[in-house]
N, C-alpha and C positions, 0 to 999 in steps of 0.2 A: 504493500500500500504506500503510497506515493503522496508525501502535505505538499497542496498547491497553495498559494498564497498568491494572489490576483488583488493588485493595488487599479482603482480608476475604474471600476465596473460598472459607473452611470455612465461612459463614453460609450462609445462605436467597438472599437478591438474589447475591449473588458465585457460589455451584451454578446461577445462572438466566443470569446473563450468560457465564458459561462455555461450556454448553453451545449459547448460540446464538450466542459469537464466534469458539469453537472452529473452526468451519464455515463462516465466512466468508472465502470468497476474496481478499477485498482487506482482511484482517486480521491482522494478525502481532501475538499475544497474550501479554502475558505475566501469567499467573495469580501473584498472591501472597496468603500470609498467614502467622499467627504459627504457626511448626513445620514439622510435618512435613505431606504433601500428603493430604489424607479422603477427594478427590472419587476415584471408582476410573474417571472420562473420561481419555481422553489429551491430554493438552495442556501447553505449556512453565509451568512450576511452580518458583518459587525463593520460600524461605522470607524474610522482613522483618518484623520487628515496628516496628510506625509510631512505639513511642514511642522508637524507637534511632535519633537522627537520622544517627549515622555509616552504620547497615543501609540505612535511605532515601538518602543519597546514593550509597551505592556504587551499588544499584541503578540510579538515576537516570543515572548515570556511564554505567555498562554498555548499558541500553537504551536510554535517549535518547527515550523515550516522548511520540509526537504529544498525546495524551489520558491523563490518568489519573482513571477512576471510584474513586470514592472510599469504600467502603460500611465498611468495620470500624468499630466504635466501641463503646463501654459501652453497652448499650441497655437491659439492664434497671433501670427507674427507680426500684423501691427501695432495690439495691447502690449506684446513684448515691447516692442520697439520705445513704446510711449510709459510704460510701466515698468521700468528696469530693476524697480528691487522687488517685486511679484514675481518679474519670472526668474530673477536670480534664485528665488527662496523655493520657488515650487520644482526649477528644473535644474538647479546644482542642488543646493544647502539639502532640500529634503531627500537626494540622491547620498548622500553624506551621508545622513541618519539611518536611512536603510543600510547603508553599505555596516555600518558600526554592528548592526544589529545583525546582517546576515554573517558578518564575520564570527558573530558568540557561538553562531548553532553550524558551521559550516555550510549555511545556505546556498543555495546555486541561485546567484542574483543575472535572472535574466531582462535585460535592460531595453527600452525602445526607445531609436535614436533617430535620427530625419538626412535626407539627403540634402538640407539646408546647412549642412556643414561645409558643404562643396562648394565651389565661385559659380558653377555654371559654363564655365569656357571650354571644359572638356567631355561632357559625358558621352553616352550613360559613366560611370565609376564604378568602379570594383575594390574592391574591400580596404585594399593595400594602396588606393590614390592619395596621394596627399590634400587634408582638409585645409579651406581658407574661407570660413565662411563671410558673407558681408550682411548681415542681418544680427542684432542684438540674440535673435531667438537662436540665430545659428551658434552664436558662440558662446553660449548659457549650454547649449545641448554638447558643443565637443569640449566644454569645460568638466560636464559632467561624462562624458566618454575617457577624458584622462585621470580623473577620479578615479573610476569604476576601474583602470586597468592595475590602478597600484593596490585593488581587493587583496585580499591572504586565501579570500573564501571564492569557490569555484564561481566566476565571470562570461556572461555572453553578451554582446552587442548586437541589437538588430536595429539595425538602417531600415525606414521604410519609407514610402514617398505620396504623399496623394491618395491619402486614403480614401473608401466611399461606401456604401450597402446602406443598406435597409433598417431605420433604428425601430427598437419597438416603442421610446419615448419620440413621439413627433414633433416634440419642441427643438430638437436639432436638427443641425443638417450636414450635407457635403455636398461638395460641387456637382453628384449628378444630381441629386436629390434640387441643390436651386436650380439647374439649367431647367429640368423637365417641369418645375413648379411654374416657374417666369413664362415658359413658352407656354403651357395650357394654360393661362389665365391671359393671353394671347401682350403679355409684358415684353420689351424688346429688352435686351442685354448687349451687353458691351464686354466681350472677350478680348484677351489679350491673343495675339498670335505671335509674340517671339519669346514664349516660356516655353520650353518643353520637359515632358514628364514620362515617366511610367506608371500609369494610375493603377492603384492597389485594391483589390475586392479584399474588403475584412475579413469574410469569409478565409481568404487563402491567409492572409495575414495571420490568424489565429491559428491555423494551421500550422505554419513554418514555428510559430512560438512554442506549439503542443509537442512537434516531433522533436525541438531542441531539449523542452523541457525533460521527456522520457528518456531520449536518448542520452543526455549530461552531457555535449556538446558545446565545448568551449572555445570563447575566441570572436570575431567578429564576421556577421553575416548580412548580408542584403535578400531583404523579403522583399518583392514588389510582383508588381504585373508584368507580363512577357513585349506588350505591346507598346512603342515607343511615340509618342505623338505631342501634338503641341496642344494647351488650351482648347485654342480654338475649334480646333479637330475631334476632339472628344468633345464639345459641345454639340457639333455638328452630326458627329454619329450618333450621339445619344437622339436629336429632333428625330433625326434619319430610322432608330431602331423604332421608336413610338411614333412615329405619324404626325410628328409636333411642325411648324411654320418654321423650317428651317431661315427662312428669310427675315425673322426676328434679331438673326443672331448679328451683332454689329463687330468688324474685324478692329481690333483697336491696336495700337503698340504698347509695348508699361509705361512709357513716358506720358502716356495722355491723359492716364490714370491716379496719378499724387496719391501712391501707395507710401506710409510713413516709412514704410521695410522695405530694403532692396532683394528684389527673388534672382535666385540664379536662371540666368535666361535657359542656357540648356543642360539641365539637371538630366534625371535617369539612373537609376541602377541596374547593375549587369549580375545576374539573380543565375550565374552557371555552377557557381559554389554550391550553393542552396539545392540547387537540382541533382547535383552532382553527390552531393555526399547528405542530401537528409532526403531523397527521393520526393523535393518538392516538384508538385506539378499544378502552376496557378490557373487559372482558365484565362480565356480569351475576353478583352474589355466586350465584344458580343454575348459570350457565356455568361460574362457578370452581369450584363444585363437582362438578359433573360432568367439568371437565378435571381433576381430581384423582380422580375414581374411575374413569377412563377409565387414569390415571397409575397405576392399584394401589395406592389406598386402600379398596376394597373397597364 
């Protein structure tokens, strides 16, 4: 029997490992995040906010957790941008506090990191490129990647990119989830077309984090989608997959946009590692969206 400890379980990744650790036999779970419990699945739930290091010990105390997935954090990169001691405290300091606690039990502290570490001049990137982020949020997330590597206690790094699925709280969102919203309520949007990405189905993402978790897999890995595209493009396939006014969608540059954050134009991860050695097999941005209108996205 295997203790999961799952930090950020009212996000998107944290409702995806839930529902498939929930269900594992040789898994004894313990769901956490900041409050009170959103997901309406059954599963053991106690409240910890990460940046309260007395709440992360007590926990730590209590379960004794084999593995802790790591997913909460500041992720949106303008409030970083504009809020720099929030996202220092949520996405270093309370990395710290885990890290102290997973050192006492021998924990396997598996971490989630962003392709916003990277500048964007070279991708996709593979494990071993060297990081230069230019965004606040990017360099709170590789501050907390060279933490994480100087652990005592077994360490794994997952880079992921552009995350998106299906939440069962529909107070959030992700970028396919706004494009398809904006275009049925027949709203026009303004895309950017010199960002590119690897947009990541949660689904798979939770995946790559389950078979690292089993398997104690050390080191640094990149989870993302197989398929490379810009913004824009993934807007576009998304109208294209649902029958939505593809002619809503406005082509913009980032400069026209007065983003507080600077994104890396051409970002991407190169996910052969991941396939290679944990038998990841992501589906196609088509599959992802048909597993999400298969899910009651309509």
């Amino acid at each position: 029997m295997k203790k999961i400890l799952v930090t950020g379980v009212n996000g998107l990744l944290g409702q995806k490992l839930v529902e498939r650790l929930a269900v594992m036999p040789d898994v004894q779970l313990l769901a956490t995040g900041k409050g009170i419990k959103r997901h309406p699945d059954q599963f053991q739930y106690a409240s910890m906010d990460v940046t309260v290091p007395q709440e992360v010990d007590a926990i730590f105390d209590w379960f004794r957790p084999d593995v802790l997935i790591h997913t909460a954090a500041m992720t949106q990169v303008d409030d970083c941008e504009q809020q720099q001691a929030a996202c220092y405290a949520q996405n270093v300091t309370a990395v710290e506090s885990l890290m102290r606690a997973a050192e006492r039990f021998q924990t396997h502290f598996i971490h989630l990191s962003t392709d916003f570490i990277f500048d964007g001049e070279a991708g996709p990137y593979k494990e071993e490129d060297t990081p230069n982020p230019l965004s606040y949020y990017g360099y709170c997330k590789l501050e907390a990647e060279k933490k994480l590597m100087q652990c005592t206690s077994p360490w794994t790094i997952v880079r992921t990119i552009l995350v998106f699925g299906l939440l069962k709280d529909t107070g959030r969102s992700n970028i396919v989830l706004w494009v398809k919203s904006n275009l049925l309520q027949k709203k026009p949007i303004r895309v950017v077309t010199d960002q590119f990405r690897t947009p990541t189905l949660a689904e798979d993402l939770a995946d790559g984090c389950i078979r690292l978790a089993l398997s104690g897999k050390q080191g640094i890995y990149h989870i993302a989608g197989p398929d490379f595209m810009s913004i824009y493009e993934l807007a576009c396939r998304v109208a294209e997959f649902f029958h939505l006014p593809k002619q809503l969608i406005q082509p913009v540059d980032s400069a026209t946009i007065n983003q507080p954050a600077k994104r890396p134009p051409r970002s991407g991860l190169c996910i052969d590692k991941a396939i290679q050695e944990l038998g990841y097999a992501p589906h196609t941005f088509e599959q992802a969206l048909r597993l999400m209108q298969e899910q009651g996205m309509g």
